[in-house]
Each structure stands twice: as structure tokens, then as C-alpha cells.
The first five atom37 places (N, CA, C, CB, O) and aatype in JSON, in Angstrom:
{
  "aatype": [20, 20, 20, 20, 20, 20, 20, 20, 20, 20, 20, 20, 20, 20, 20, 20, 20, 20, 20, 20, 20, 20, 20, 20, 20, 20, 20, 20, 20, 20, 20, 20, 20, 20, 20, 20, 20, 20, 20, 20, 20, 20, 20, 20, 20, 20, 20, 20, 20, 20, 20, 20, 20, 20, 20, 20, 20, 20, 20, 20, 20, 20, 20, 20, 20, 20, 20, 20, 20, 20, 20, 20, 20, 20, 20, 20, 20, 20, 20, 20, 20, 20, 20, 20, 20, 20, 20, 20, 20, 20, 20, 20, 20, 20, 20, 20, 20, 20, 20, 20, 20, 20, 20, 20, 20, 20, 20, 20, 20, 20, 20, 20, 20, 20, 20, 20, 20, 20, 20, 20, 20, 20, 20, 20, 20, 20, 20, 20, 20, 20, 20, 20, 20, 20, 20],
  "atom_mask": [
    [1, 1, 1, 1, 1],
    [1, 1, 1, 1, 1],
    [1, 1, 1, 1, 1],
    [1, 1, 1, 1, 1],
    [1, 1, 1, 1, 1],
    [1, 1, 1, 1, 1],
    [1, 1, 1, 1, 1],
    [1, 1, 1, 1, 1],
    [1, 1, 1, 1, 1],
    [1, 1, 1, 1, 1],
    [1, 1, 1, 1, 1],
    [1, 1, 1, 1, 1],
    [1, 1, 1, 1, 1],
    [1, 1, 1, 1, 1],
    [1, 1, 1, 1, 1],
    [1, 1, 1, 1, 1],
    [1, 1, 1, 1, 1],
    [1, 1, 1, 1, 1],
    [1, 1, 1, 1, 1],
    [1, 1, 1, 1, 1],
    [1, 1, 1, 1, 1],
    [1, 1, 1, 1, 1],
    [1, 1, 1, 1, 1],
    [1, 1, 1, 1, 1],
    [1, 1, 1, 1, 1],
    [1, 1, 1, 1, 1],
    [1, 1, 1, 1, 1],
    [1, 1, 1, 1, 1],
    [1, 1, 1, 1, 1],
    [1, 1, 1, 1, 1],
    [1, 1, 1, 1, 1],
    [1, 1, 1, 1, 1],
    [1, 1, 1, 1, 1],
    [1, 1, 1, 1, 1],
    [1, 1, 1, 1, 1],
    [1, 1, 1, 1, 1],
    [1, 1, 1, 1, 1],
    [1, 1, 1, 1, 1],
    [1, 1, 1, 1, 1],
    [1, 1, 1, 1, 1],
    [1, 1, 1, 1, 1],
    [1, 1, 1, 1, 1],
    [1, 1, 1, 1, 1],
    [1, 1, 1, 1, 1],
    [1, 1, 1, 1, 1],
    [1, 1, 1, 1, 1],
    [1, 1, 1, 1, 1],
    [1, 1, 1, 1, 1],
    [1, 1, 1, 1, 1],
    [1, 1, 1, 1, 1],
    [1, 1, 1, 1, 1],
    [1, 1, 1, 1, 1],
    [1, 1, 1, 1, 1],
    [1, 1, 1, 1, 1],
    [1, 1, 1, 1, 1],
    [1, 1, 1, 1, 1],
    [1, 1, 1, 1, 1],
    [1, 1, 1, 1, 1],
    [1, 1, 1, 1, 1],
    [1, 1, 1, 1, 1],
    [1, 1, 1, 1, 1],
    [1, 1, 1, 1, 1],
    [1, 1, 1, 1, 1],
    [1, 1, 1, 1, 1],
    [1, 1, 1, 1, 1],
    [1, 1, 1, 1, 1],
    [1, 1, 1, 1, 1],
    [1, 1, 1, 1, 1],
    [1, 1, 1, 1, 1],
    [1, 1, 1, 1, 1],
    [1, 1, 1, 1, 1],
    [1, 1, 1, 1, 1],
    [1, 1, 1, 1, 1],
    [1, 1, 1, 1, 1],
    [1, 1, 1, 1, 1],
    [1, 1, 1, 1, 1],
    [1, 1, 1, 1, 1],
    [1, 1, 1, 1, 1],
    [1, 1, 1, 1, 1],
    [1, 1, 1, 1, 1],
    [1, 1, 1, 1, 1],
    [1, 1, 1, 1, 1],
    [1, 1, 1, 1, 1],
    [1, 1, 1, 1, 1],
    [1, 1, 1, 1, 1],
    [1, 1, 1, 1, 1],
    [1, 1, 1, 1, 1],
    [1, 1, 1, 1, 1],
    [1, 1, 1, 1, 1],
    [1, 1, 1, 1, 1],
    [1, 1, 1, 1, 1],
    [1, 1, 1, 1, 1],
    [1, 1, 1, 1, 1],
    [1, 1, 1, 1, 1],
    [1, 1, 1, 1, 1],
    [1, 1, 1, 1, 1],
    [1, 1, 1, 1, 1],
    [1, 1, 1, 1, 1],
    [1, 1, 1, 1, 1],
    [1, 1, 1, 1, 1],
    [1, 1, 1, 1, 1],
    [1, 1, 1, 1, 1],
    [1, 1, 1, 1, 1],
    [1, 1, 1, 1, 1],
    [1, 1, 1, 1, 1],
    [1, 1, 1, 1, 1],
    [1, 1, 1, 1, 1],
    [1, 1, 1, 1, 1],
    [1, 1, 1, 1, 1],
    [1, 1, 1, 1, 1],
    [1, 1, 1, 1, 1],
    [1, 1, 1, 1, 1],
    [1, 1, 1, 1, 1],
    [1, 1, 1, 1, 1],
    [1, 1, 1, 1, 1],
    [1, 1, 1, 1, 1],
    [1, 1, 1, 1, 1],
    [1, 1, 1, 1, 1],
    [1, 1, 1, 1, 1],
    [1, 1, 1, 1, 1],
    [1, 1, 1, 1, 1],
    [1, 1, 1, 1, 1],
    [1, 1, 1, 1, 1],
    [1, 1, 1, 1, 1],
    [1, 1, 1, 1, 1],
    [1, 1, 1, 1, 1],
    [1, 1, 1, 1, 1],
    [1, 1, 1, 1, 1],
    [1, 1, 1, 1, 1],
    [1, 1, 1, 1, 1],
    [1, 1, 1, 1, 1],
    [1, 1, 1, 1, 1],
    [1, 1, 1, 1, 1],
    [1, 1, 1, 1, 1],
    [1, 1, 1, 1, 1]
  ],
  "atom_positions": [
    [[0.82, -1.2, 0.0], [0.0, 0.0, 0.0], [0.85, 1.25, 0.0], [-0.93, 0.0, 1.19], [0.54, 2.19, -0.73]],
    [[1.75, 1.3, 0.66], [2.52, 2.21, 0.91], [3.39, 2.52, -0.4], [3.24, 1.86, 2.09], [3.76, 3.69, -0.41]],
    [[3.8, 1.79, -1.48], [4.42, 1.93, -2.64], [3.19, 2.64, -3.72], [5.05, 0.41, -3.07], [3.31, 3.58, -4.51]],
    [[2.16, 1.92, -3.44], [0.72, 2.57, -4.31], [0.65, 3.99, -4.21], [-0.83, 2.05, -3.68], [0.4, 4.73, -5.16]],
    [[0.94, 4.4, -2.79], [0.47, 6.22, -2.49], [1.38, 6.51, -2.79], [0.08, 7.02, -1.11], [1.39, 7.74, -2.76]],
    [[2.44, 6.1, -3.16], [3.65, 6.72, -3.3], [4.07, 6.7, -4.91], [4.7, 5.98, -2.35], [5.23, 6.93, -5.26]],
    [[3.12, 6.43, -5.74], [2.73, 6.22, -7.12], [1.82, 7.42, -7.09], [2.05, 4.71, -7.54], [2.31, 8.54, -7.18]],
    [[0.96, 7.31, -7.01], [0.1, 8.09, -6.49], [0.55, 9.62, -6.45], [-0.19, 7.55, -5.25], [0.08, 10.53, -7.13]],
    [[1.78, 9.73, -5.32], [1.87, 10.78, -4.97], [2.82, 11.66, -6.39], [2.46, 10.64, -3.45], [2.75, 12.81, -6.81]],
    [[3.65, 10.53, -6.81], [4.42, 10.89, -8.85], [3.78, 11.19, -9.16], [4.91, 10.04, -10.1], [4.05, 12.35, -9.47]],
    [[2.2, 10.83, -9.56], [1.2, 11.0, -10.89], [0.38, 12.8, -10.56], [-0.35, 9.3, -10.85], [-0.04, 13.49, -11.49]],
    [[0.31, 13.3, -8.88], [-0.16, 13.93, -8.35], [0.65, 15.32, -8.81], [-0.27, 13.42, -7.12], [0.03, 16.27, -9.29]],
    [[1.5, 15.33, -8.7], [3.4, 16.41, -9.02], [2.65, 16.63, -10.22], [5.59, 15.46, -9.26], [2.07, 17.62, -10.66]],
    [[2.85, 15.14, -10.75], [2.95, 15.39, -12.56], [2.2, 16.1, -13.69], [2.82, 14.3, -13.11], [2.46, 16.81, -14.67]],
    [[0.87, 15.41, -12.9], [-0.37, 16.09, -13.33], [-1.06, 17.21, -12.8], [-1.19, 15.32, -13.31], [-2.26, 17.38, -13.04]],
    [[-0.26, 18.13, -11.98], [-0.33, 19.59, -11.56], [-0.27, 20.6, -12.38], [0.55, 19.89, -10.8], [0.61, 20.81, -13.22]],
    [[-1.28, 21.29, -12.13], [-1.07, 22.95, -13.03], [0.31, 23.48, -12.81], [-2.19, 24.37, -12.39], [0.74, 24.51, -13.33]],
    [[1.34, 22.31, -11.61], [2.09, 23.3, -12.8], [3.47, 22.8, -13.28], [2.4, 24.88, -12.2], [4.55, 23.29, -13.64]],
    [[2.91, 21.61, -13.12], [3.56, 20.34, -14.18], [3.44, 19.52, -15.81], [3.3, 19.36, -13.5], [4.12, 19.13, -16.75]],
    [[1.66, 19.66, -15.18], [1.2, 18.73, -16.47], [1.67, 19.75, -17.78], [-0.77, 18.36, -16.48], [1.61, 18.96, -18.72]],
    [[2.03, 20.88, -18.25], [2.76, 21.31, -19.51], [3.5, 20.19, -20.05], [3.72, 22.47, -19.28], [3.29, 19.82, -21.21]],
    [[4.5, 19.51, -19.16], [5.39, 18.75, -19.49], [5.57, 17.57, -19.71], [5.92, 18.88, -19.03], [6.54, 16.95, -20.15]],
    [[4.05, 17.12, -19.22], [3.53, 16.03, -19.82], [3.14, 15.63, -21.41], [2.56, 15.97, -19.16], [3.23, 14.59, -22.07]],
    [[2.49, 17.44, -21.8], [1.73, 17.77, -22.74], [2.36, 17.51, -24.13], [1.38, 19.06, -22.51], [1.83, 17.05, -25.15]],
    [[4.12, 18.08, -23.81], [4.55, 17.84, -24.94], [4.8, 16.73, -25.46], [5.32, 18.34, -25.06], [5.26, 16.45, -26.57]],
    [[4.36, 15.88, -24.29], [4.7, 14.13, -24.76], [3.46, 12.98, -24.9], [5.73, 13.39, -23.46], [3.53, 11.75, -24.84]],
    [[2.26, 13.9, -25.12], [1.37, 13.23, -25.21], [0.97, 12.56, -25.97], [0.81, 13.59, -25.04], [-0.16, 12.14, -25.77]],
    [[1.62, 12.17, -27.1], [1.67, 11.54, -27.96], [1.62, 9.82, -27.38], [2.8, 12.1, -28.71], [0.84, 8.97, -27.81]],
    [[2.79, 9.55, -26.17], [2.74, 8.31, -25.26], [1.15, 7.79, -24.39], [3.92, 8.69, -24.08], [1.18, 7.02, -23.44]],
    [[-0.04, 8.34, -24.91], [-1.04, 8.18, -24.57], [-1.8, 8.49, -25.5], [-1.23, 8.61, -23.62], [-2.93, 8.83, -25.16]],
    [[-1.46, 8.49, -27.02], [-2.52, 8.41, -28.18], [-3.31, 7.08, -27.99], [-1.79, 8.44, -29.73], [-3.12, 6.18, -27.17]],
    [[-4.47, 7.22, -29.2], [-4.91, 5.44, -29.33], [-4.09, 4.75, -29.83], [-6.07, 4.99, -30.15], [-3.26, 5.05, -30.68]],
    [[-4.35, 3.49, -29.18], [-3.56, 2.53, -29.29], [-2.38, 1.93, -28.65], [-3.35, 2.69, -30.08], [-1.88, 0.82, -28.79]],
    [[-2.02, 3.1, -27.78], [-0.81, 2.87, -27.09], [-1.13, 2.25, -25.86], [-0.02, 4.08, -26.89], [-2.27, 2.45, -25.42]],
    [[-0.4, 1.58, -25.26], [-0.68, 0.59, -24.12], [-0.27, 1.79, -22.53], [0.66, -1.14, -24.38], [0.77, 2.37, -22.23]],
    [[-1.08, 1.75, -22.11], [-0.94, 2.4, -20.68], [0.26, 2.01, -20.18], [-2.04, 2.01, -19.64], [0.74, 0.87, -20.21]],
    [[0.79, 3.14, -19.67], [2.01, 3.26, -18.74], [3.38, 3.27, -20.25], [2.08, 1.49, -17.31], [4.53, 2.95, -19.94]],
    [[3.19, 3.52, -21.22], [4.43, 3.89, -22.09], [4.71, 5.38, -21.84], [4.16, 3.63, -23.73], [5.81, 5.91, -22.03]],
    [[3.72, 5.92, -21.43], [4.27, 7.34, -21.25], [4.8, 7.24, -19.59], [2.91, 8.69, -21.58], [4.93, 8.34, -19.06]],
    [[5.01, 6.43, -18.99], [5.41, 6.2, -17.7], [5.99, 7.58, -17.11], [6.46, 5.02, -17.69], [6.87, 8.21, -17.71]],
    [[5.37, 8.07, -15.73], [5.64, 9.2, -14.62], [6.62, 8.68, -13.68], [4.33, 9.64, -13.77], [7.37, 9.39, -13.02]],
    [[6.59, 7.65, -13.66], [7.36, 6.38, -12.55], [9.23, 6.26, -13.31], [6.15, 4.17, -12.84], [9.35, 5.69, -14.4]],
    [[9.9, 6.57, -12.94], [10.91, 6.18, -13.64], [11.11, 4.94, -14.01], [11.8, 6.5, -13.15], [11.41, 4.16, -13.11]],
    [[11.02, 4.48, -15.21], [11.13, 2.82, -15.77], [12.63, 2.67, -15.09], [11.08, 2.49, -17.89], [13.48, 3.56, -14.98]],
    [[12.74, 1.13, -14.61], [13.76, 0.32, -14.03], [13.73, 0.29, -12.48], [15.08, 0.8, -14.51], [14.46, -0.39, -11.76]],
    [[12.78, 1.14, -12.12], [12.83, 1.01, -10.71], [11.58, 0.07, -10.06], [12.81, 2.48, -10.13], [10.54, -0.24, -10.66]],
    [[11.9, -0.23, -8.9], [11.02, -1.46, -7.84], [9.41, -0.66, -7.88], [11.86, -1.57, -5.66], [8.35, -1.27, -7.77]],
    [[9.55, 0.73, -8.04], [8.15, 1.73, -7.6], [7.49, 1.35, -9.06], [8.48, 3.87, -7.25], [6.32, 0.97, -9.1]],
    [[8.25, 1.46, -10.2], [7.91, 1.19, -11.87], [7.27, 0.13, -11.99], [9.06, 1.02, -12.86], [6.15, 0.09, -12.5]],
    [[7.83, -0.79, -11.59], [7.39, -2.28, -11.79], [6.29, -2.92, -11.21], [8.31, -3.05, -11.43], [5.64, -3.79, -11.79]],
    [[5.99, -2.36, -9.64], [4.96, -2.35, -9.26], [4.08, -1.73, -9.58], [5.0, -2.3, -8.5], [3.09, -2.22, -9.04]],
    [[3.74, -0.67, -10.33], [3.11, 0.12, -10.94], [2.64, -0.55, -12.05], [3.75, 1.16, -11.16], [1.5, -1.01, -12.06]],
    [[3.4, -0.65, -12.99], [3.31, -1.24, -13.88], [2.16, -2.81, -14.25], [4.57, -1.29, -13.87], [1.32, -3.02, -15.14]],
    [[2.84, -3.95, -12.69], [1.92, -4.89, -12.64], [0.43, -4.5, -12.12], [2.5, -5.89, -11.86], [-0.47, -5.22, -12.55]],
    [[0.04, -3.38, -11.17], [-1.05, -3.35, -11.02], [-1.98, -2.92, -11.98], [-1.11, -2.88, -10.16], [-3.16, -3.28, -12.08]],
    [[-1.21, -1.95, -12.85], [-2.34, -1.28, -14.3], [-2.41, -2.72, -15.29], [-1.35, 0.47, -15.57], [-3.03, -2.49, -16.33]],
    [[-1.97, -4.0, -15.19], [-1.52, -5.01, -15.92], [-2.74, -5.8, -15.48], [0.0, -5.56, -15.64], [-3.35, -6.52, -16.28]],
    [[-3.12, -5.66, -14.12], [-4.22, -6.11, -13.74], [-5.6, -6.05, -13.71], [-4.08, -6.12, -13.15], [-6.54, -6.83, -13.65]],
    [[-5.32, -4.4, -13.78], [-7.26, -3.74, -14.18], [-7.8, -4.12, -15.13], [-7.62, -2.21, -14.52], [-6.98, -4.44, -16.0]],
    [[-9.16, -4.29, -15.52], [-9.36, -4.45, -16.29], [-8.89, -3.91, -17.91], [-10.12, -4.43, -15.83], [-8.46, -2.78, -18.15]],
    [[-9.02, -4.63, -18.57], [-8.38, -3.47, -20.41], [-9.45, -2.56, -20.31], [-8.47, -4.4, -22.58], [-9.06, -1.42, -20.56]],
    [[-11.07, -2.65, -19.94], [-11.97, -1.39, -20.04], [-10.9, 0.0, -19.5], [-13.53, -1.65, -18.87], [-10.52, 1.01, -20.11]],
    [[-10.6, -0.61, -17.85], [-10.14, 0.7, -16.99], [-8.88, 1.07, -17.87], [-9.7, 0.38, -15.16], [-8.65, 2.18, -18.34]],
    [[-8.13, -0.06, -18.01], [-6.48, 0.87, -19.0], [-7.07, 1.49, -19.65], [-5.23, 0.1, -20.13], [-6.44, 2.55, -19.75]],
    [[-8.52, 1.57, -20.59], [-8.19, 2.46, -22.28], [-9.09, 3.88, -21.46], [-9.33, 1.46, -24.43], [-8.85, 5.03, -21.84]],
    [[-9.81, 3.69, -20.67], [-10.29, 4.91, -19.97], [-9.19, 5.55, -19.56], [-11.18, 4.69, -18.84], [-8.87, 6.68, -19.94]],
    [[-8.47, 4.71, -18.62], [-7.18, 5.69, -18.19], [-6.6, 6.42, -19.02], [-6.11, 5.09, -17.71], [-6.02, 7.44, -18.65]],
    [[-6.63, 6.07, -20.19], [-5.28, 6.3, -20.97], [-6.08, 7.43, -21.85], [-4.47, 4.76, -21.94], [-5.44, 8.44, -22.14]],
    [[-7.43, 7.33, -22.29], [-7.91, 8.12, -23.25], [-8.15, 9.53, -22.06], [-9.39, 7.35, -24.15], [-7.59, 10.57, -22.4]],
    [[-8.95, 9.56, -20.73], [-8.77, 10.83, -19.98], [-7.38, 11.34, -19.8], [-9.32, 10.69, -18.68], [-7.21, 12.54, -20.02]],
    [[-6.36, 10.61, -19.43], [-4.87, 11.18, -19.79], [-4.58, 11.97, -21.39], [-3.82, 9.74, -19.71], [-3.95, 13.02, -21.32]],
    [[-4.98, 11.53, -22.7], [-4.5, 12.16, -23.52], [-5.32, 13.08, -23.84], [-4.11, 11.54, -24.38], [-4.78, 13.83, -24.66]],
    [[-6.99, 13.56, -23.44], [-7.73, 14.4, -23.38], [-7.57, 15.45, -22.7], [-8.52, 14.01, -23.18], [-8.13, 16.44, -23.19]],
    [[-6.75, 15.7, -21.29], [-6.46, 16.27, -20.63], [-5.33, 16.71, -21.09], [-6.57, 15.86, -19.7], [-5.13, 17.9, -20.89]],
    [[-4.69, 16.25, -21.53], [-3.19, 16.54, -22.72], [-2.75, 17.34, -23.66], [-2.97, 15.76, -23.51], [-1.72, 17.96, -23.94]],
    [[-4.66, 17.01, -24.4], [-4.68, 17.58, -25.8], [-5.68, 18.95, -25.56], [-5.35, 16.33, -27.03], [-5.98, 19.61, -26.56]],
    [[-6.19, 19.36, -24.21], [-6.34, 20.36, -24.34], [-5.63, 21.96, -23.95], [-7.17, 20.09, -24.07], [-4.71, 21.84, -23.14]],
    [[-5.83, 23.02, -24.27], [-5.23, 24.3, -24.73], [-5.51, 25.4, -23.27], [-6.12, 24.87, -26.36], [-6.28, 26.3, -23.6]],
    [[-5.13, 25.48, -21.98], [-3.8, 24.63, -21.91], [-4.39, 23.61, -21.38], [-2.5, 25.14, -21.06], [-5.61, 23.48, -21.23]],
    [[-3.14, 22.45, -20.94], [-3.43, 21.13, -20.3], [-4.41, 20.98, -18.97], [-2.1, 20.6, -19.93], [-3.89, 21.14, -17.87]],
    [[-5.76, 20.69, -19.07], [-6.02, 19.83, -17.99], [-5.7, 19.43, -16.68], [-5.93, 19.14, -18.32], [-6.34, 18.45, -16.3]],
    [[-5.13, 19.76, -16.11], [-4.75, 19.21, -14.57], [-6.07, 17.96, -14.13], [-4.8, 20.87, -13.23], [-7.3, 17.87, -14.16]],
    [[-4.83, 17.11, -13.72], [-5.45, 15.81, -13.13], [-5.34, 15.14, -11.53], [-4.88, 14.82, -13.98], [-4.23, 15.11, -11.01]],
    [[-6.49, 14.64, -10.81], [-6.3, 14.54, -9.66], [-6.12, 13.01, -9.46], [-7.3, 15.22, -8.96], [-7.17, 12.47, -9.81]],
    [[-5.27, 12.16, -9.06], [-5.87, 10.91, -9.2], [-5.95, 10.36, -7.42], [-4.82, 9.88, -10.38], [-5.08, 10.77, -6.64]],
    [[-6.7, 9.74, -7.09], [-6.46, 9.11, -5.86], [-7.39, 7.44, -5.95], [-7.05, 10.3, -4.53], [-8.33, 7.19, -6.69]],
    [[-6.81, 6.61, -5.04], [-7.15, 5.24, -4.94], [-7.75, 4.94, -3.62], [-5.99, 4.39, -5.17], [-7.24, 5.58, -2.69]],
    [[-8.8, 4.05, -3.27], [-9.47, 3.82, -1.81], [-9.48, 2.46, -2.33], [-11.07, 4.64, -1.23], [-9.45, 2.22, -3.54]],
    [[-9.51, 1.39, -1.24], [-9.81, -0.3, -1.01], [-11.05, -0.85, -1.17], [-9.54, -0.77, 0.32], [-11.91, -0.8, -0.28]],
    [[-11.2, -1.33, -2.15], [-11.96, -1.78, -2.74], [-12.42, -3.62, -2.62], [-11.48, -1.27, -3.85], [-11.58, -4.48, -2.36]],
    [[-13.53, -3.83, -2.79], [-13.6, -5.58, -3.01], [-13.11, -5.92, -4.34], [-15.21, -6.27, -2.93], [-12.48, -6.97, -4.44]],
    [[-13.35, -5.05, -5.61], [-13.51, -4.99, -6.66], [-13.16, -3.84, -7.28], [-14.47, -5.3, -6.81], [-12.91, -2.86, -6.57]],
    [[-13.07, -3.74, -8.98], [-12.24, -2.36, -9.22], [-13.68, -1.86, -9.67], [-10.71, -2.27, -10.52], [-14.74, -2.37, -10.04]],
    [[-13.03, -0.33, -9.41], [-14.39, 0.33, -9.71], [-13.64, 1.58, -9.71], [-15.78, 0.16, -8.61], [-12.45, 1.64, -9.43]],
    [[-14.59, 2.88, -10.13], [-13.7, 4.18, -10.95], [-15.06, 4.8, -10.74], [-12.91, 4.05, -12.87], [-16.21, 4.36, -10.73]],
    [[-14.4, 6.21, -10.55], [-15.7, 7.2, -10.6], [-14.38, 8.5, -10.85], [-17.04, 7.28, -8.75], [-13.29, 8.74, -10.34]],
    [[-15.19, 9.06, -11.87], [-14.85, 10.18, -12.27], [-15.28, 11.53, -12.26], [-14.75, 9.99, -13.04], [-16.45, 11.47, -11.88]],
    [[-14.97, 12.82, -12.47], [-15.4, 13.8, -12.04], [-14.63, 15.08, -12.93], [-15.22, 13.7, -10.55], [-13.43, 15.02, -13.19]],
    [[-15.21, 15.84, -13.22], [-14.66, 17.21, -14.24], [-15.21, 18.14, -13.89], [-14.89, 17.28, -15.74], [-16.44, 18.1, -13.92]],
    [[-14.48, 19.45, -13.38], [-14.93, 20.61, -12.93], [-14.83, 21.72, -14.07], [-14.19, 20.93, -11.7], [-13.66, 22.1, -14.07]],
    [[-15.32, 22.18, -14.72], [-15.42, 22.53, -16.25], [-14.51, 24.22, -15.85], [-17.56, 22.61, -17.07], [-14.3, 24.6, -14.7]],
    [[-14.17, 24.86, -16.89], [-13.14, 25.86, -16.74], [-14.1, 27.02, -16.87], [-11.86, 25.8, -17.84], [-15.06, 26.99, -17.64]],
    [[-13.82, 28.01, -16.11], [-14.47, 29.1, -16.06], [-13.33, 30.27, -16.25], [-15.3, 29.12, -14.76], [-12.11, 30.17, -16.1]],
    [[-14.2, 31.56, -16.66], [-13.69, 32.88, -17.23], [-11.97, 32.91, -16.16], [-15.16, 34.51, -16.82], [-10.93, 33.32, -16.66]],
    [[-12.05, 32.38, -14.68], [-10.9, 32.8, -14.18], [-10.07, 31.93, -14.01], [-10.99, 33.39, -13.19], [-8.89, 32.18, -13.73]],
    [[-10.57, 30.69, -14.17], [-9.76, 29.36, -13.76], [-10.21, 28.19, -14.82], [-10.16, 28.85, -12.06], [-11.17, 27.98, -15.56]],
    [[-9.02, 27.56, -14.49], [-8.85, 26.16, -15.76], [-9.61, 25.33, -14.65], [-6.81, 25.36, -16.36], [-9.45, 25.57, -13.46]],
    [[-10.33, 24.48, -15.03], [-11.03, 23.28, -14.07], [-10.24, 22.27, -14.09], [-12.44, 22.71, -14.47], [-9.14, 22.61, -14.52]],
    [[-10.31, 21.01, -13.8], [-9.59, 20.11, -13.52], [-10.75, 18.77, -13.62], [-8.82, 20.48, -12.14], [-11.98, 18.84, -13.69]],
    [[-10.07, 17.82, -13.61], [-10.28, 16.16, -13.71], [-9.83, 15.85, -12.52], [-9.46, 15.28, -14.87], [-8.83, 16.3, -11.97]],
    [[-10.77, 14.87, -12.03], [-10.45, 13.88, -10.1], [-10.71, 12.68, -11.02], [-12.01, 14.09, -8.12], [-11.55, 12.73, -11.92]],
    [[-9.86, 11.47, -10.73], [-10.09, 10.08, -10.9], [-9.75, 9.78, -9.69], [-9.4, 9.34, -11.97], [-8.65, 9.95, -9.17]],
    [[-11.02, 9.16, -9.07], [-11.12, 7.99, -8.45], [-10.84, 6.51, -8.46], [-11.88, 8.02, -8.37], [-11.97, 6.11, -8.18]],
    [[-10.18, 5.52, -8.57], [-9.45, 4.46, -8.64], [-10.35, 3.45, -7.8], [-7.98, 4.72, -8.16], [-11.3, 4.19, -7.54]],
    [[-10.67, 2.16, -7.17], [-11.07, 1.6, -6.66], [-10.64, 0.09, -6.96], [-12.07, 2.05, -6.71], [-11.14, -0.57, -7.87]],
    [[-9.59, -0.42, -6.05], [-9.07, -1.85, -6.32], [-9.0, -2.44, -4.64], [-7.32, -1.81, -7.27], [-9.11, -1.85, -3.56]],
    [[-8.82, -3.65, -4.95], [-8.1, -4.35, -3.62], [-6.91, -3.52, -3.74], [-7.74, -6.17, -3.63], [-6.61, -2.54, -4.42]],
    [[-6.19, -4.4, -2.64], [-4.69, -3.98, -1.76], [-4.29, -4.15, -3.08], [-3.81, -5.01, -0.32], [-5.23, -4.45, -3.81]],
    [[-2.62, -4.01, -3.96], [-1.86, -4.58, -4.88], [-1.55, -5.65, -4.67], [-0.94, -4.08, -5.15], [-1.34, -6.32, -5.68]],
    [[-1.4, -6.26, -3.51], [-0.63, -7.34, -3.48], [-2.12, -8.77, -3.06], [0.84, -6.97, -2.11], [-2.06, -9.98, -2.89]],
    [[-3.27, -7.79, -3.05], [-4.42, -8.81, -2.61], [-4.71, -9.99, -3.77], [-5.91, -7.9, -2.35], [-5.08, -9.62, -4.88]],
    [[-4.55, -11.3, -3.5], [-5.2, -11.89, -4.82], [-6.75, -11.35, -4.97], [-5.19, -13.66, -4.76], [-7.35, -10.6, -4.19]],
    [[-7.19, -11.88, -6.08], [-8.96, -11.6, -6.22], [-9.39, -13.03, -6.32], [-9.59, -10.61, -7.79], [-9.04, -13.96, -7.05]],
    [[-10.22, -12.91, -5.37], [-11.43, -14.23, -5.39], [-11.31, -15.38, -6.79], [-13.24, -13.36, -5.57], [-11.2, -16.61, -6.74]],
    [[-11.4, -14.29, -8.25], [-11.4, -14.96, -8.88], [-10.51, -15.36, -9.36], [-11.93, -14.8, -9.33], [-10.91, -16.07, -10.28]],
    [[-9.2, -15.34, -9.32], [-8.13, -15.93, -9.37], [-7.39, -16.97, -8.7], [-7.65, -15.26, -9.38], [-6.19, -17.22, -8.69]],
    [[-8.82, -17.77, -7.87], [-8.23, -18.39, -6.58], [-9.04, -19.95, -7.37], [-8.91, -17.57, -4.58], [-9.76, -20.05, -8.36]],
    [[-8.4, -21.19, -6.2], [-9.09, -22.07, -6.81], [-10.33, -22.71, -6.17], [-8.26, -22.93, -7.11], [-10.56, -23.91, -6.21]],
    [[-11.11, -21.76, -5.57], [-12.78, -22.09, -5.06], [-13.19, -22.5, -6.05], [-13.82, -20.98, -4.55], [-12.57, -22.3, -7.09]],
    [[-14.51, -23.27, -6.04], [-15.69, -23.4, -6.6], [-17.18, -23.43, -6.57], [-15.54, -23.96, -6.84], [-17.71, -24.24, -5.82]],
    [[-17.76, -22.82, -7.14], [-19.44, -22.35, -6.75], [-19.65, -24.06, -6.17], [-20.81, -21.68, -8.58], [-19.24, -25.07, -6.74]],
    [[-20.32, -23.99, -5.05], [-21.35, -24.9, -4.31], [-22.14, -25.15, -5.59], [-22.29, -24.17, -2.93], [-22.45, -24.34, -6.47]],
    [[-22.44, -26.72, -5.48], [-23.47, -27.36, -6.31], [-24.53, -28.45, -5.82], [-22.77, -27.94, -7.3], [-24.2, -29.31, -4.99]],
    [[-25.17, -28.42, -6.09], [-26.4, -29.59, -5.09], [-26.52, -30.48, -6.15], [-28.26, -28.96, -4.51], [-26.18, -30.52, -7.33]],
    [[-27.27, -31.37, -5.14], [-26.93, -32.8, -5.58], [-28.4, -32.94, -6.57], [-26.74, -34.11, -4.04], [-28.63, -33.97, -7.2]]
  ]
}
């Protein structure tokens, strides 16, 4: 858990008004088609990367192409989007999203909500139970 917020806390820097510019010019690493986490915030080769890496490996492909398409939307707009992301413990993954639209004095922003088990939790369905059956 403690490596997660601390993912978390990279993507938070990054995607700041007054960071995400520098994302912007590389947004190309989150066009269609591209596989989540090529534009990596996490420095690739490190223990924080890799764990990162396996948990987006795990969400569903729905949640990667959402992730990845609100990342290059927020990217591609004039100026960039600022993004909030945070994660709570979940039974199951689940996502709720949120857009505060830009007004005459201020740029609005994007909150993603995240919703998984622990990283390191197996899921139910990856285990070897089986549904009860009657006779």
C-alpha cells in the first residue's frame, strides 16, 4: 500500500497545473492505441515502476483504455487539464470520475477515483474455489 500512495503521490506532481505542460509535450505516449504506462511518470527500471506497472496489468483493459484516453484528453487540451488521481480499497475495481469545467478565471480540472483491492491482494477470482453445487 505504501508503494501505491507513493505512485500516487508521482502522478499527483505530474499532473499539476504546474507540471502537467510537461507532460503535454509528450502526449503523444497516450494516443490510441498505445498501451498504458508507455508514457510512464514512474521512472522505468525502478522497484516503484514495476509495481506500478503490474497493477495497471491487472485492471481491467476497459479501466487501461479509460485511463489512458482521460490522460491524452487532458493533454490535448489548450492549456493542459490538470489531473487529480487518488485510490481507496476496494472488493472490486471500480472508478468514478469527475470534471470541474473551466471558467472565465480558472482552468477546471479532472479527479479520478481508482477503486481496487490492496496490490498485493489476490482476487477471489483468481483463486481455486468453486461455486457450491447440489446434488
Amino acid at each position: 500500500m505504501a508503494g501505491f500512495q507513493t505512485v500516487l503521490s508521482y502522478l499527483n506532481s505530474a499532473f499539476s497545473r504546474d507540471n502537467i505542460q510537461q507532460l503535454a509535450e509528450k502526449r503523444e505516449n497516450w494516443a490510441p492505441g498505445r498501451k498504458l504506462g508507455q508514457g510512464a511518470v514512474i521512472k522505468e527500471g525502478t522497484r516503484l515502476h514495476a509495481l506500478w506497472m503490474e497493477h495497471l496489468g491487472k485492471m481491467p483493459p476497459s479501466f487501461q483504455e479509460v485511463f489512458r484516453s482521460i490522460v491524452y484528453h487532458a493533454l490535448s487540451t489548450e492549456p493542459p487539464t490538470p489531473i487529480t488521481w487518488a485510490w481507496a480499497p476496494s472488493y472490486d475495481y471500480e472508478l468514478s470520475i469527475w470534471q470541474s469545467p473551466d471558467t472565465p478565471p480558472t482552468k477546471g480540472g479532472i479527479t479520478v477515483l481508482m477503486k481496487s483491492r490492496y496490490p498485493t491482494d489476490a482476487h477471489p477470482a483468481h483463486g481455486t474455489g468453486s461455486f457450491p453445487t447440489s446434488s
